[in-house]
TITIVO-648635 format. One record per residue (C-alpha): residue number from 1; residue in three letters; chain; x, y, z. Coordinates in pm, whole numbers, plus 50000, padded with zeros to 5 digits. Each point is the difference from the previous one (the first is absolute). Example, Ala and Ser with C-alpha at 12.3 -4.5 7.8 and 13.67 -1.06 7.14 Angstrom:
<node num="1" residuo="ala" cadena="A" xx="51230" yy="49550" zz="50780"/>
<node num="2" residuo="ser" cadena="A" xx="50137" yy="50344" zz="49934"/>
//
This chain:
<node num="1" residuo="unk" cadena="A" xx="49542" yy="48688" zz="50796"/>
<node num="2" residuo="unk" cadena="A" xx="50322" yy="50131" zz="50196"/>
<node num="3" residuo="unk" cadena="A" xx="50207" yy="49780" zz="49738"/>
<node num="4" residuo="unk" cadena="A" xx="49826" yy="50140" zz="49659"/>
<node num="5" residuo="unk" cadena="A" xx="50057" yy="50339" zz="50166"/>
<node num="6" residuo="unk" cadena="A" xx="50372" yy="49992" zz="50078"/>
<node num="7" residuo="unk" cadena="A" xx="50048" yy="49804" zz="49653"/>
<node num="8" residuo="unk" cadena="A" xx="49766" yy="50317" zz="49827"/>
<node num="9" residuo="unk" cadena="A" xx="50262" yy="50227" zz="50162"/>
<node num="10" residuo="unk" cadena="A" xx="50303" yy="49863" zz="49934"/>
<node num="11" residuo="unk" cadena="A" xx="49919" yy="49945" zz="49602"/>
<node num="12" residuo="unk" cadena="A" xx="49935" yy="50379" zz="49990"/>
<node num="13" residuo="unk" cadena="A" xx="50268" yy="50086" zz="50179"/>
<node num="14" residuo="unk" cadena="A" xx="50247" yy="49783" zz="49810"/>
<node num="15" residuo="unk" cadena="A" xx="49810" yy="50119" zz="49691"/>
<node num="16" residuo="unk" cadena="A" xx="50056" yy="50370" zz="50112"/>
<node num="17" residuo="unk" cadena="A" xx="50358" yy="49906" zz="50046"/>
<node num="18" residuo="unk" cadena="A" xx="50011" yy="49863" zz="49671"/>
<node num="19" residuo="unk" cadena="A" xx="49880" yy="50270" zz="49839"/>
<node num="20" residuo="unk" cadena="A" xx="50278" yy="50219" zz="50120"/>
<node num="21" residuo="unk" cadena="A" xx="50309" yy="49783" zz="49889"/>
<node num="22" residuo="unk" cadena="A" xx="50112" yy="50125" zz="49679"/>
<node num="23" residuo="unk" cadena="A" xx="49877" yy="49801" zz="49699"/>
<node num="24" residuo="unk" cadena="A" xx="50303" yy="50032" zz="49729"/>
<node num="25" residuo="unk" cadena="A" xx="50351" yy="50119" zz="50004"/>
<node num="26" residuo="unk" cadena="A" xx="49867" yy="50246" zz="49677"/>
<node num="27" residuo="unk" cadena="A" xx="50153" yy="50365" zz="50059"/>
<node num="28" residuo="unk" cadena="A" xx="49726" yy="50142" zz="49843"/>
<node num="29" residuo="unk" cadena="A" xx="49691" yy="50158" zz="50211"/>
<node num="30" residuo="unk" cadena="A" xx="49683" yy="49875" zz="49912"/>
<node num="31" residuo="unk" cadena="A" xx="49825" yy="50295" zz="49842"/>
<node num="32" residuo="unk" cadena="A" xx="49665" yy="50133" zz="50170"/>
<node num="33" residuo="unk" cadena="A" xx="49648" yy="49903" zz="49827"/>
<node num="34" residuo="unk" cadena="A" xx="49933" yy="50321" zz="49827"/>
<node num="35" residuo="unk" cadena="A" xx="49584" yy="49928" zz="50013"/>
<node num="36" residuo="unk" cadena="A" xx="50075" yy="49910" zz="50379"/>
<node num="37" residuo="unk" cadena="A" xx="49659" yy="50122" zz="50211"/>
<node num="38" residuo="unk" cadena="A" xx="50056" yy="50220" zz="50312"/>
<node num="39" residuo="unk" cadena="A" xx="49964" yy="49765" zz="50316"/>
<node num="40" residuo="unk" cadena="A" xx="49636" yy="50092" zz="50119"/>
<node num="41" residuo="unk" cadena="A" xx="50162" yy="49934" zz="50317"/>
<node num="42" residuo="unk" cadena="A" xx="50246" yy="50304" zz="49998"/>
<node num="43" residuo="unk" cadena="A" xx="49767" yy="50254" zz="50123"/>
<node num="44" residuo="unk" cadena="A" xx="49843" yy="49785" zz="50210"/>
<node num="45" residuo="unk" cadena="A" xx="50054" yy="50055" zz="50382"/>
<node num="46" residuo="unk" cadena="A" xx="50360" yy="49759" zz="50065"/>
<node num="47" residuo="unk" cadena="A" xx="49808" yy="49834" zz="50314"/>
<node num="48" residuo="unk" cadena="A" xx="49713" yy="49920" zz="49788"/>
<node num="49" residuo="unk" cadena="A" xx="50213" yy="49859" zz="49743"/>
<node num="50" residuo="unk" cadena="A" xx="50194" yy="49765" zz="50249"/>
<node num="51" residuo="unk" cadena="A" xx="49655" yy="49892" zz="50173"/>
<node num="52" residuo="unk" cadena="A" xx="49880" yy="49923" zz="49624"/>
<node num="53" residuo="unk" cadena="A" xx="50301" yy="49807" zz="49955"/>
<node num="54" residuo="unk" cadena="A" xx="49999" yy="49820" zz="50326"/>
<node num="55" residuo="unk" cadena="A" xx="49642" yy="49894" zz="49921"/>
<node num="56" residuo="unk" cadena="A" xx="50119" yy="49859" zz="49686"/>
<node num="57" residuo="unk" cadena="A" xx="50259" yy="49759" zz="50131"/>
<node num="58" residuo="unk" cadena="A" xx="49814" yy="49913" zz="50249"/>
<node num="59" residuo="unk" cadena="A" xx="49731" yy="49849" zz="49760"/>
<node num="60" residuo="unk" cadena="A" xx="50216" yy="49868" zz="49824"/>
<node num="61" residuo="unk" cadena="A" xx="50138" yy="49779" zz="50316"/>
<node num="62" residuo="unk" cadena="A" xx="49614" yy="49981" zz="50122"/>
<node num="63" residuo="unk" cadena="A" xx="49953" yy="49832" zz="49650"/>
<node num="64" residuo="unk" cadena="A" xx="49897" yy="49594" zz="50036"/>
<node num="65" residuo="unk" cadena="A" xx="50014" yy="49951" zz="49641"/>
<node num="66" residuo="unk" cadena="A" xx="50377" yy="49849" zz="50015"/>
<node num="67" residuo="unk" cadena="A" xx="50068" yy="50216" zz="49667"/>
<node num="68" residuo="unk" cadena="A" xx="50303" yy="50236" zz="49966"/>
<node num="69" residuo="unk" cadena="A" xx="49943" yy="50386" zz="49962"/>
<node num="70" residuo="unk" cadena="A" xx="49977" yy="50089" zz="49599"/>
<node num="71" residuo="unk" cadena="A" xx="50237" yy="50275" zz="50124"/>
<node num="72" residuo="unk" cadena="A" xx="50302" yy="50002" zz="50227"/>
<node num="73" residuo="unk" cadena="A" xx="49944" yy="50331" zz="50174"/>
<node num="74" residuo="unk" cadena="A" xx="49614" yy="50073" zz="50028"/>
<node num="75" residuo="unk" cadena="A" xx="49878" yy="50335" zz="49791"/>
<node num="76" residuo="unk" cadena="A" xx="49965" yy="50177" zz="50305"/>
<node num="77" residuo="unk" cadena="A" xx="50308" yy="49955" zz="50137"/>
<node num="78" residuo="unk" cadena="A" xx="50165" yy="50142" zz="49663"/>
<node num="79" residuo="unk" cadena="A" xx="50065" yy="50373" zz="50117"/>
<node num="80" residuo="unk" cadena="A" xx="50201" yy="49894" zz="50318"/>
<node num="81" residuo="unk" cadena="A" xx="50319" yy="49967" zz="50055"/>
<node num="82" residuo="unk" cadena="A" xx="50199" yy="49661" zz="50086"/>
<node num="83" residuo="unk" cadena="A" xx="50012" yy="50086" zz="50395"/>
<node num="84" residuo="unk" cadena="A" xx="49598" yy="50144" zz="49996"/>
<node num="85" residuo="unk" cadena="A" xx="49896" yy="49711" zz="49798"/>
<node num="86" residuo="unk" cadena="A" xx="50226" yy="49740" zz="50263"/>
<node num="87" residuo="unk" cadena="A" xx="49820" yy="50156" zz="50275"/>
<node num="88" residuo="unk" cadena="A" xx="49649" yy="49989" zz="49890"/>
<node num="89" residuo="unk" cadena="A" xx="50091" yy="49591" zz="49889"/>
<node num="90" residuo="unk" cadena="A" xx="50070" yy="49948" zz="50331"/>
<node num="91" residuo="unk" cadena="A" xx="49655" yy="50165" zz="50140"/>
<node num="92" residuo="unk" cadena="A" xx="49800" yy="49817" zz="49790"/>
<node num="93" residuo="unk" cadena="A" xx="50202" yy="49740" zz="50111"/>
<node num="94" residuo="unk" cadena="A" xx="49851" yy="50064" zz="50347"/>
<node num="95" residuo="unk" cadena="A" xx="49650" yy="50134" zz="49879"/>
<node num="96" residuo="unk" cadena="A" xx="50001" yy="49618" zz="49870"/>
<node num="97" residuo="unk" cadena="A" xx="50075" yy="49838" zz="50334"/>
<node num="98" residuo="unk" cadena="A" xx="49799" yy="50220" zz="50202"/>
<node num="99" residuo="unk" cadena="A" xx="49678" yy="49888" zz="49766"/>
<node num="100" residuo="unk" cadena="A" xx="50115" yy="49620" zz="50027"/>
<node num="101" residuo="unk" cadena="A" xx="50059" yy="50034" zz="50403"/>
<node num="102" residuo="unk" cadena="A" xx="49641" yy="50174" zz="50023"/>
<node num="103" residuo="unk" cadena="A" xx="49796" yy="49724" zz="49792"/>
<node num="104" residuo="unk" cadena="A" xx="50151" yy="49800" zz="50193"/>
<node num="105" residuo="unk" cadena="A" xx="49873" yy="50129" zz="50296"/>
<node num="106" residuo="unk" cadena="A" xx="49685" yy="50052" zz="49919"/>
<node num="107" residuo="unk" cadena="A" xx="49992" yy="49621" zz="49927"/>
<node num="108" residuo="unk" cadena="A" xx="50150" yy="49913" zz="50339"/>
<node num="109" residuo="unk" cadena="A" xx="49708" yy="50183" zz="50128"/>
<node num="110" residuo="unk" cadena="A" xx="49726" yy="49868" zz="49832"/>
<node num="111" residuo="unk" cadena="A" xx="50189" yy="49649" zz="50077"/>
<node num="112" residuo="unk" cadena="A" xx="50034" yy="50080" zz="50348"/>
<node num="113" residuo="unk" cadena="A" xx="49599" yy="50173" zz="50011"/>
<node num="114" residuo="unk" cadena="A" xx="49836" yy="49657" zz="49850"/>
<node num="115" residuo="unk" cadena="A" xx="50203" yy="49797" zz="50226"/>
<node num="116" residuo="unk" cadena="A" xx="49846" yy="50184" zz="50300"/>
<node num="117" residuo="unk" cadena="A" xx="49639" yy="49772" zz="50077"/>
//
C-alpha cells in the first residue's frame, strides 16, 4: 500500500513537473480558446477549492485499479496554482497514508481481539 502510494505521488508530481517545462522552442504564444468556460471553481471559496483538489489526488492514489489518470492534473486541481496544487499533492499524499496506517490498525486489532481465548 505504502509503495503504490509513494509511486501515485511521485508520477503526479513528475507529471506536474512535466507539465511546466516548456514544450517547443516556437516564439509564438499559444492563443486563448475563445469558447473557453469560466472555471466553476473561481468563485468558489480558495480553501474549498484546494480541499476539492486534495480529495481528488488522493483518489486517484487510493485507486487499486493499477490504471493511469485519463488526465495529468485532476479537474479540480485546474484553478490552482503550481505551489497550491504541490501542496495539496502532498496532503493527499498523507490523507493516503493516514487511511492505509488506520486499516491497518483496525486489522491489527481485530487480529489481536480473535487471538485473545
Amino acid at each position: 500500500m505504502r509503495i503504490r502510494t509513494a509511486i501515485a505521488a511521485a508520477a503526479i508530481f513528475t507529471t506536474a513537473l512535466a507539465g511546466c517545462s516548456p514544450g517547443s522552442s516556437d516564439d509564438k504564444p499559444s492563443k486563448p480558446a475563445t469558447s473557453a468556460a469560466p472555471s466553476p471553481t473561481a468563485a468558489v471559496d480558495p480553501a474549498a477549492a484546494r480541499q476539492a483538489c486534495v480529495d481528488a489526488v488522493a483518489a486517484i492514489a487510493g485507486d487499486d485499479s493499477g490504471e493511469e489518470p485519463s488526465e495529468a492534473v485532476p479537474a479540480e486541481c485546474q484553478a490552482l496554482g503550481d505551489s497550491d496544487y504541490l501542496d495539496a499533492v502532498l496532503d493527499a499524499t498523507r490523507q493516503s497514508n493516514q487511511q492505509g496506517r488506520d486499516a491497518l490498525q483496525e486489522l491489527i486489532d481485530e487480529a489481536s481481539e480473535a487471538a485473545q481465548p
